[in-house]
C-alpha positions in Angstrom: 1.3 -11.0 -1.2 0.5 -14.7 0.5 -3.1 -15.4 1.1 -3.6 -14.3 4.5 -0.3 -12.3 4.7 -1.2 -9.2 7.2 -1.1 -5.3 5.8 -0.7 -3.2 8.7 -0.3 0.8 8.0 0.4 4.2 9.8 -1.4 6.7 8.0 -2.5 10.3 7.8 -5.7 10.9 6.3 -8.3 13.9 5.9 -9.7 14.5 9.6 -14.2 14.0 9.7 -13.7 17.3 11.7 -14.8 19.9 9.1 -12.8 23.0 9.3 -9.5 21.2 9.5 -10.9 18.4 6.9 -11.6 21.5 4.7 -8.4 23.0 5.0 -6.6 19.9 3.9 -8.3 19.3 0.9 -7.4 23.1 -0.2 -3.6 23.1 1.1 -2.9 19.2 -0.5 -2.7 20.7 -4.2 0.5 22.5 -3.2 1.3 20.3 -0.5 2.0 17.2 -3.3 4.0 19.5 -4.9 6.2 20.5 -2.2 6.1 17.0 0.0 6.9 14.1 -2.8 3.0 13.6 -3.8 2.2 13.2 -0.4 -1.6 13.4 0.0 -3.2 15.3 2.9 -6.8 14.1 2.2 -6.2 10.8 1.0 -9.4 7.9 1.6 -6.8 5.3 2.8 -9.5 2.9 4.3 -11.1 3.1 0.8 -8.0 2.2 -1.3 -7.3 -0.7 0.7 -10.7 -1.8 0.7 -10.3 -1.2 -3.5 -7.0 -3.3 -3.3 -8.8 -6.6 -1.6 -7.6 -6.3 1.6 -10.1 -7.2 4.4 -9.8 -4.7 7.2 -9.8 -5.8 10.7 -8.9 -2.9 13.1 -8.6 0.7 12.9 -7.6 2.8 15.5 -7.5 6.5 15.3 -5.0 8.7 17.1 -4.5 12.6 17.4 -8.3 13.6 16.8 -8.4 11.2 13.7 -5.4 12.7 12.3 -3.9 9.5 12.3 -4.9 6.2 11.2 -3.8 2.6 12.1 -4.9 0.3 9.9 -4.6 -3.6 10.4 -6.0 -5.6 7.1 -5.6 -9.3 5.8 -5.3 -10.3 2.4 -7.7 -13.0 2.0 -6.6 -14.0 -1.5 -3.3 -15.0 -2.9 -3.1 -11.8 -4.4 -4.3 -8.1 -4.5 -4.3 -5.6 -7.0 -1.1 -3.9 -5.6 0.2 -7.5 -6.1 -1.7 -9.0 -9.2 0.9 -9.7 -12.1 0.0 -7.8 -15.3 -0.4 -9.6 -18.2 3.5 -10.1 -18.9 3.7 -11.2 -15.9 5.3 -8.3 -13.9 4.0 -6.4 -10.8 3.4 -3.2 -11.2 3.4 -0.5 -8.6 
């Protein structure tokens, strides 16, 4: 990804509200199974903090439910981009 190239995502995460946040981490064992590996209860701000993006907006729809993420990459690279050492990029 080009240095400064902008990430922008639609996500669902696990919801700060406790009951339903609670009932998402117990249901997403099953619910990978059943939905492709989907994760209810994912961190996404956290993984693309980990990757090297920089955010620079989140806005949160339906409760929290729902995340919009807009991030920069302020490198030439991340590690969802970075080449391995035989030069391939790897998922």
């Amino acid at each position: 990804m080009l240095k400064g190239a902008e990430l922008r995502l639609l996500e669902h995460v696990r919801m700060e509200h406790r009951p339903i946040g609670w009932l998402q981490e117990k249901a997403t064992p099953l619910w990978k199974r059943v939905a492709g590996g989907c994760h209810l209860d994912r961190d996404t701000l956290a993984l693309v903090h980990e990757a090297g993006f920089e955010v620079e907006r989140v806005e949160r729809h339906l409760d929290g439910l729902v995340l919009a993420v807009f991030a920069r990459n302020p490198r030439g690279e991340t590690a969802a981009t970075r080449p391995t050492a035989n030069g391939h990029i790897e998922p």
